[in-house]
Each structure stands twice: as C-alpha cells, then as structure tokens.
C-alpha positions as CSV (number, residue, x, y, z in Angstrom):
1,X,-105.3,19.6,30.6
2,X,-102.6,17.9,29.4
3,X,-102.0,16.2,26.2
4,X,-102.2,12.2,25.7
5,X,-100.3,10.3,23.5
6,X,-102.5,8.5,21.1
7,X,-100.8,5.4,19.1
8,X,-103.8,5.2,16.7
9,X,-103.2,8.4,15.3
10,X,-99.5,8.1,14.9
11,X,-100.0,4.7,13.1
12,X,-103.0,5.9,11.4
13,X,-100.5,8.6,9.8
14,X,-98.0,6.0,9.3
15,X,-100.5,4.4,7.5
16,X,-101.6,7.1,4.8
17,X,-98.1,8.3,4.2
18,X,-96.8,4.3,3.4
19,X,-100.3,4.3,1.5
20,X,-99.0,7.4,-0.5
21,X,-95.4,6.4,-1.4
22,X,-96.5,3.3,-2.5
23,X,-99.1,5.0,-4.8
24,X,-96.4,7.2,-6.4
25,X,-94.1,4.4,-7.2
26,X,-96.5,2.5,-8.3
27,X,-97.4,5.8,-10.6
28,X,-93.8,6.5,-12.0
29,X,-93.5,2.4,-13.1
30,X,-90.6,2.1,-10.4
31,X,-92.8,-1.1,-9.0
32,X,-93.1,-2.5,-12.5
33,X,-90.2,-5.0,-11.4
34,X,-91.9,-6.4,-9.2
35,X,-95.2,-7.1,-11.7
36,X,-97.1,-4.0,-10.4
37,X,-97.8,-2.2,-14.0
38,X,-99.9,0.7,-14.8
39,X,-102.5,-0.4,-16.7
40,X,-102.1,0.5,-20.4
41,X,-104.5,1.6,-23.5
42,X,-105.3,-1.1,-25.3
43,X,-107.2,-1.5,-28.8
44,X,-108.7,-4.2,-30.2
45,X,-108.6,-4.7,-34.1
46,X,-111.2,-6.8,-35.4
47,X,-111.8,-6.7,-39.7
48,X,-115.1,-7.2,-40.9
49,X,-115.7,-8.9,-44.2
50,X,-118.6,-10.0,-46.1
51,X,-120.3,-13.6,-45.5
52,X,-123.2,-15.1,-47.1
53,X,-124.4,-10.8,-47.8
54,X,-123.9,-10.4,-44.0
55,X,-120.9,-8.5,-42.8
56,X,-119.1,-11.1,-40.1
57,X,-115.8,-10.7,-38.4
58,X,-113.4,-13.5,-36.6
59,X,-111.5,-13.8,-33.1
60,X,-110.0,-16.3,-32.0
61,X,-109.2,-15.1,-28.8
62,X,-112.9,-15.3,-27.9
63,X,-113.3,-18.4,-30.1
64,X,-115.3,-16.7,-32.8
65,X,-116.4,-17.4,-35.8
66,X,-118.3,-15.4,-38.7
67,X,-119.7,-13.4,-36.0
68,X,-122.2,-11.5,-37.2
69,X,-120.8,-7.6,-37.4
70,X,-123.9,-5.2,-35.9
C-alpha cells in the first residue's frame, strides 16, 4: 500500500505551528508594537467616606455619586 500525500494535514500543521509562534510573541510582548498587549493587573481604588451616617464612595468613571459603600 503506498502512502498518499494529504495537503490537509500538511496545512493543518502549518496551521498549529503559525498558531504557536504567534502565541509566544504575543507572550514575550514582541507584538506589543503592533497594539497586541498582554493584559495587565489592574486595581481599582475607590475611598469610602462618611455621608449622611452612611458610608458612600465616588467614581467618576462610572458616573457615581455618594454611592452607597456595602
């Protein structure tokens, strides 16, 4: 029996290594030129203060307001 040459598998191959590469750039930040960043932690700071003798808190990212702090 003799063996056929099957594209599929030679560009299904193709495919996972490309897929691979590209995941390892992307993991070492060498893509970050072209705006493909790892995302990074992030915090969010909010500071509570005291409001009528309810504890409340402001962002104005969110457009908040004496939000009540629970």
């Amino acid at each position: 029996m003799k063996p056929t040459f099957r594209i599929w598998r030679v560009l299904a191959a193709a495919a996972v290594l490309v897929g691979i590469a590209a995941l390892v750039l992307w993991w070492q930040g060498i893509l970050q030129p072209f705006g493909l960043r790892r995302p990074a932690n992030s915090l969010m700071v909010i500071v509570p203060y005291r409001y009528a003798d309810t504890w409340v808190f402001d962002d104005p990212a969110a457009g908040l307001k004496r939000e009540p702090f629970v």
